[in-house]
N, C-alpha and C positions, 0 to 999 in steps of 0.2 A: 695251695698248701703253704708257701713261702710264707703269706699273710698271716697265716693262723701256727705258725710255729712260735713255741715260746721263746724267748731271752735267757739262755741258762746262764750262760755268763755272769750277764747284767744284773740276772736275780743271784746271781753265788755268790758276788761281790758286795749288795742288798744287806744282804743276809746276812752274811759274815758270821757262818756260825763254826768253830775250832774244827779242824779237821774232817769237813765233812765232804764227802765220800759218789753221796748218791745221785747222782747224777739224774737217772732214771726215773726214779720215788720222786726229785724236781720237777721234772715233765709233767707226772702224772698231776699233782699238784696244782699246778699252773695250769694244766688244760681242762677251760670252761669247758663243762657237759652242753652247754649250751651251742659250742661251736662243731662240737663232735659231726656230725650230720653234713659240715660243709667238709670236712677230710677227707682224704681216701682211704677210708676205712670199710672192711665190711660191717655189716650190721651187725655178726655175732662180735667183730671188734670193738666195736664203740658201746656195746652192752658191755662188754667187761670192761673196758678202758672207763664208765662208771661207775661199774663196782669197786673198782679200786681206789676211783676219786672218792668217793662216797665213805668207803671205809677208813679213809687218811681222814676225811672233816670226821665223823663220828670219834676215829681215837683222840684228835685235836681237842674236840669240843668238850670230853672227856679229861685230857689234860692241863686245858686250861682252868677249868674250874677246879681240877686238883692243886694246881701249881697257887692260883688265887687265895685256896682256904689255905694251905700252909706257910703262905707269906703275910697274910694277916693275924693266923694264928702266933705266929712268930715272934710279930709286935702288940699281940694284944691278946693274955691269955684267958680274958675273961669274956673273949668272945662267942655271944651263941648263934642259936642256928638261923634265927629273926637277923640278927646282923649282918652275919654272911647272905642269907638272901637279899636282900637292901643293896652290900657290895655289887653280887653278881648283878643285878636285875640296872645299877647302873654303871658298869663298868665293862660287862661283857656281854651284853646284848647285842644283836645283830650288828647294829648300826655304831657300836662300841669297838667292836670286832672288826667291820668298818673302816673308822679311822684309824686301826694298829695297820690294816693291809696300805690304806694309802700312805701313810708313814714310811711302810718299807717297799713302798714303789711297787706294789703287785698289777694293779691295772695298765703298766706301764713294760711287764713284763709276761704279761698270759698272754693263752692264745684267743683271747678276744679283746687283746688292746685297739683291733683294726676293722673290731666286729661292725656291721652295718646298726645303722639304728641307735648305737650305742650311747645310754642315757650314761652321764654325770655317776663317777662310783658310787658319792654320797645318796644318788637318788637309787641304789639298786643294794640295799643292805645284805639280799638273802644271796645275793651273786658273790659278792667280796669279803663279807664274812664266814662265808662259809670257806671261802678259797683261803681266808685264813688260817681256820680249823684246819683246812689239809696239809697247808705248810708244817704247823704245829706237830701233827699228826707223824707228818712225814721225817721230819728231825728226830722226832725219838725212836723211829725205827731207824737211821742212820746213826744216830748214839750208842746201838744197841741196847735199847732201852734204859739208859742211863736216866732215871728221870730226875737227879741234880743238875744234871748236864742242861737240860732241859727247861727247869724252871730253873736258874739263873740267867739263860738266856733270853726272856719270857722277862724277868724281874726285872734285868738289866735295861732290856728295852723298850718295855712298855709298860709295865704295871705296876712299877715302882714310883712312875712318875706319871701315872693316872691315879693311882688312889693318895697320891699327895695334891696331887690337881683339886680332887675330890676334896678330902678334909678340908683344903682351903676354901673353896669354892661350892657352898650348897647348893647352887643353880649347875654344876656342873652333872646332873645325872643325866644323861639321853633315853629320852622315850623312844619302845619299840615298838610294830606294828603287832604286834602279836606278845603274850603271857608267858615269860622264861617258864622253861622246865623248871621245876624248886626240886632241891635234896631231900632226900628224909633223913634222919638224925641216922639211920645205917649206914647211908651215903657219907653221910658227912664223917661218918666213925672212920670209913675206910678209907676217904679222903687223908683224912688227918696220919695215916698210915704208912701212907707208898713213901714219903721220902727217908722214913726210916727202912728202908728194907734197898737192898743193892738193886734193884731193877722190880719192874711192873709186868706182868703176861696179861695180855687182852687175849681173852679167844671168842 
């Protein structure tokens, strides 16, 4: 179990996000579903210790791409919905998502930094990207759902200085293995939404 214990510390200090709180929500976070099975866990524990991973990447994935359209919308109001898909498709695609988790040192802090077998983060996108998502995920429910709180931290640290990466650089899109989910113009309405309203309800 020692082996497969996360770095909460190591990841709080990573992170460096204002006041945050949740200790817990970090664990869950940080612990690959992939290692669950080596724990001491019962079965019916590691079934919900993934639905809870699971639900952290799902709200992440969810906020990232909110935080994305109201930071482009931002600086550019004649953007449509063809554009935003372009941004997303290269900037937060698995392998995009990716390199923001090795950036902030997450394979370095889960609990399958010591996993056997363990291929190169870069070569394992749907593992690290998605542990990114939960990070994400995980912070605005320690925010209490503050989703300013949120997407400045999010802007500040990586996708302020990806999609300038980007405009400079048109060879800088990364290909995924698989077809991003695309918004539909409803999507995209309510996207453009949440940072005017004090907080977000996911049910």
């Amino acid at each position: 179990m020692s082996n497969l214990s996360v770095k909460l510390e190591a990841a709080k200090g990573a992170i460096a996000f204002p006041g945050f709180h949740s200790d817990d929500l970090l664990e869950i976070a940080l612990t690959d579903p992939c290692t669950l099975n080596e724990m001491d866990l019962s079965k019916a524990q590691q079934a919900q210790r993934e639905r809870e991973y699971r639900r952290l990447a799902y709200l992440g994935d969810a906020l990232i791409d909110s935080v994305l359209a109201d930071y482009l919308y931002s600086t550019d109001h004649d953007l449509t919905k063809a554009d935003f898909d372009n941004w997303r498709k290269a900037l937060v695609n698995k392998h995009g998502l990716t390199e923001f988790a090795i950036k902030l040192g997450l394979p370095d802090y889960s609990s399958s930094r010591k996993r056997k077998n363990r291929k190169l983060p870069k070569n394992e996108p749907r593992t690290w990207g998605e542990m990114f998502e939960a990070v994400v995920g995980m912070l605005f429910l320690d925010a209490d759902r503050n989703f300013d709180k949120v997407a400045q931290w999010l802007c500040d640290r990586f996708l302020r200085t990806a999609v300038e990466a980007y405009e400079d650089d048109e060879d800088y899109e990364l290909d995924d293995d698989e077809d991003p989910t695309l918004v539909t113009s409803e999507d995209y309405a309510e996207m453009m939404g949440l940072s005017e309203s004090d907080g977000v309800s996911f049910t």
